[in-house]
C-alpha positions in Angstrom: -6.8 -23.3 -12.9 -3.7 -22.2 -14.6 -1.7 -23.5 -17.2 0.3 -26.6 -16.4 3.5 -26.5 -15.3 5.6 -27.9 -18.7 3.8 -24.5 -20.2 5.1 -22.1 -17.7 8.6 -23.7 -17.8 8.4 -23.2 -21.6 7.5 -19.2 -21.2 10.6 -19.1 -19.4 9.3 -17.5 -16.3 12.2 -18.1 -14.6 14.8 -16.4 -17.3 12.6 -13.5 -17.4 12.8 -13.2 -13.5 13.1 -9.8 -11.9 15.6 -9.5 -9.6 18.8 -9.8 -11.7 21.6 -11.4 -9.6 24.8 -12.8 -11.1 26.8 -15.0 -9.1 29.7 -17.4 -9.8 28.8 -18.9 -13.1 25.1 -18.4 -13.3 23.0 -15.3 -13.7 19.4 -14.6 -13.1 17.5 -12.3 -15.8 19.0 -9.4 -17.3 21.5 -6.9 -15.7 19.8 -4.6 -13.5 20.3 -0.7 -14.0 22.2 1.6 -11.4 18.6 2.5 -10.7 17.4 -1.3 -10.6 20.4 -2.2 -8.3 20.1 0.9 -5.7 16.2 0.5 -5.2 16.9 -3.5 -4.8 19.0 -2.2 -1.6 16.5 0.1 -0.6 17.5 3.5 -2.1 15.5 5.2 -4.7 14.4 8.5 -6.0 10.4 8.4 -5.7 9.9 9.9 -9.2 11.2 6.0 -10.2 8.9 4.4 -8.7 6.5 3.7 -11.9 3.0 1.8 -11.8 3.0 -2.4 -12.3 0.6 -4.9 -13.2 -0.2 -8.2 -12.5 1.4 -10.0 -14.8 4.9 -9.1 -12.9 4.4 -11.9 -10.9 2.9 -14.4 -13.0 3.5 -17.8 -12.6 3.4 -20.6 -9.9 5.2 -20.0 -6.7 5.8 -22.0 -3.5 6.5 -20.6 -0.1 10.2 -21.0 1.8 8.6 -21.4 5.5 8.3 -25.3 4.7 12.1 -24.8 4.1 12.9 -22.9 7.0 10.7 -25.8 8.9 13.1 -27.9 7.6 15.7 -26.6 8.7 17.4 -26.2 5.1 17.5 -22.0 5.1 20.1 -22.3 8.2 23.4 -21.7 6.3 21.7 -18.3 5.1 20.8 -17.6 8.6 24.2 -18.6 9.8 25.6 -16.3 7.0 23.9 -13.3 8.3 24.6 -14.0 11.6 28.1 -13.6 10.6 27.5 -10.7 8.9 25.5 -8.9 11.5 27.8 -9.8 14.6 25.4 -8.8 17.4 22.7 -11.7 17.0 22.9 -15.6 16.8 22.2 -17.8 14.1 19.1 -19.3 16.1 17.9 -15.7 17.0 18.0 -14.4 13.4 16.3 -17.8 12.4 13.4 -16.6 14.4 13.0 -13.1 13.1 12.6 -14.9 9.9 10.5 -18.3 11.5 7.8 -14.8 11.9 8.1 -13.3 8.7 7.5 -16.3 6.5 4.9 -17.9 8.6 2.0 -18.7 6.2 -1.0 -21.3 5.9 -0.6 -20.7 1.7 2.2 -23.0 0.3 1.8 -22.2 -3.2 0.4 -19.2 -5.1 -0.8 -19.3 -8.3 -1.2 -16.0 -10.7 -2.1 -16.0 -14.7 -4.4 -13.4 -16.8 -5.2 -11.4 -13.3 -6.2 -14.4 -11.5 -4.8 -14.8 -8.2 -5.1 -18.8 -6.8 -3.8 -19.2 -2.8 -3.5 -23.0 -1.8 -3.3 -24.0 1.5 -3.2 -27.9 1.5 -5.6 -29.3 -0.3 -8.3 -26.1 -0.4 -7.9 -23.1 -2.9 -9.1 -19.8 -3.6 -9.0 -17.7 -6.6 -10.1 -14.4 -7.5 -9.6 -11.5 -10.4 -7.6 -8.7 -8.6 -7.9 -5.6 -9.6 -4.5 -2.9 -9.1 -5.2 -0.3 -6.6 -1.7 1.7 -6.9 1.8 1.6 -4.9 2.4 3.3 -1.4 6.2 4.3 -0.6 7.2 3.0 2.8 10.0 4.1 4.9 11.3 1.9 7.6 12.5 2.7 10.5 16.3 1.6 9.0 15.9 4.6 7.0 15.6 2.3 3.3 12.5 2.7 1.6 10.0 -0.2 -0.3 7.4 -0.1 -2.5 4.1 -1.8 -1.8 2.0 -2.6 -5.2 -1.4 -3.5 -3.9 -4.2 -5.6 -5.5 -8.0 -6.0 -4.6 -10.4 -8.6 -5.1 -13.7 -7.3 -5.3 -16.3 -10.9 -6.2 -17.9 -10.8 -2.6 -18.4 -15.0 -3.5 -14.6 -15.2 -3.5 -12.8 -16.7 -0.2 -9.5 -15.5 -1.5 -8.2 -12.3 0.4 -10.2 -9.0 -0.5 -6.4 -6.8 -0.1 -3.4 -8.4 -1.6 0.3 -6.1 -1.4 3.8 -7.2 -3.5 6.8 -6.4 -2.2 9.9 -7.6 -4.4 12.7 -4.8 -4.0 11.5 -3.2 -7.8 9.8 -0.4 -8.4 8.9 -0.2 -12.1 7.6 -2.5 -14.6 9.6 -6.0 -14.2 9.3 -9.7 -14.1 9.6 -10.5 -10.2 12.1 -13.4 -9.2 10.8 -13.9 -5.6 8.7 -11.5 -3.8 7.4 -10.8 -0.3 3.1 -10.7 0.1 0.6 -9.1 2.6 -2.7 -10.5 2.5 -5.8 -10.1 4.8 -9.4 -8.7 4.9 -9.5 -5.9 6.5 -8.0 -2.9 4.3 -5.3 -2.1 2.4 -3.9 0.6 5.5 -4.2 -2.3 8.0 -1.8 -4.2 5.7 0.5 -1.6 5.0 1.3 -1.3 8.7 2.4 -5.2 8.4 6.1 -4.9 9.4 6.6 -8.2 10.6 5.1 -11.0 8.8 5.7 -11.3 5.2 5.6 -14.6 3.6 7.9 -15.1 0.8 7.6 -17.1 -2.5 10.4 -18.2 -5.0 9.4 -20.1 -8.6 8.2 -23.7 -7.7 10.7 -24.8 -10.2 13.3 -24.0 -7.6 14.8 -26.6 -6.0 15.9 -25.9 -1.9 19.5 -25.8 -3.3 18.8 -23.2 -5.5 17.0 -21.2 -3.3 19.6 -21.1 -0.8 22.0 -20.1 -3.2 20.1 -17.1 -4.6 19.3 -16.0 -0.7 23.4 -16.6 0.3 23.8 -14.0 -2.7 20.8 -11.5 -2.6 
């Protein structure tokens, strides 16, 4: 459905990503803005938040739950286990075992088109942007919800889609969380707990570690 792989790597999807992180030697897109950094941590003015199409998350991205599966996200877990100093390493893995839980390995997204794999079956559809909604979480940070429909009826890809990256104007993402479902757009927004997360499949489990042990 999309171009093949050797093209995306060539439009330098990943250089372009959106979350700008510099860590040790290596540096991921450009620096973010005072702006950029406070609304990556959940602190923003609302009149910031600007409109964002599509083409933000373009490219081909695989979920981390196979990774968490695997068993090869527990140093990050141990890390914030550390950090936190009231929950294990095992019970923190768990809060995370429920909010990357998905049946859709790898997404998909070029010219509008949205493509969800699970296994061996996919479904695509055109989505359309339906606007942002400003959350505030019961931690007191805020988020920003982009949300996308699909409106082909003969489409078995989900009719309400929602992006959640930690940016709130126009940028290339670098990982993002996603809501997904049927039913509406409000019945996703009150989604607190599950939100699969997708990095570039030109990641390798290393390198995913690494940029979660420094986001």
């Amino acid at each position: 459905m999309l171009a093949k792989k050797q093209v995306l790597l060539a439009l330098g999807l990943l250089v372009g990503c959106g979350q700008a992180m510099a860590h040790g030697h290596h540096s991921h897109g450009p620096a973010m803005s005072d702006i950029e950094q406070q609304a990556a941590e959940g602190v923003f003015d609302n009149n910031n938040v600007k409109d964002r199409t599509l083409a933000d998350w373009d490219g081909v991205w695989e979920s981390v739950y196979p990774l968490l599966q695997q068993g090869k996200l527990d140093p990050v877990f141990q890390k914030k286990a550390e950090k936190d100093g009231h929950q294990t390493m095992q019970q923190i893995k768990e809060y995370y075992r429920k909010g990357y839980a998905t049946e859709v390995d790898r997404l998909e997204i070029e010219n509008g088109v949205m493509e969800f794999h699970r296994g061996n079956s996919a479904a695509s559809c055109h989505y359309r942007y339906a606007g942002h909604q400003i959350l505030t979480y019961a931690s007191g940070k805020k988020g920003v919800r982009y949300l996308f429909e699909c409106r082909d009826a003969s489409s078995k890809a989900p009719k309400y889609v929602q992006f959640s990256d930690h940016i709130i104007a126009p940028r290339k993402s670098s990982h993002f969380h996603i809501f997904f479902g049927n039913t509406s757009q409000q019945a996703l927004l009150k989604e607190m707990d599950n939100w699969p997360t997708f990095y570039p499949y030109q990641l390798t489990s290393d390198q995913v570690v690494d940029d979660m042990l420094h986001h």
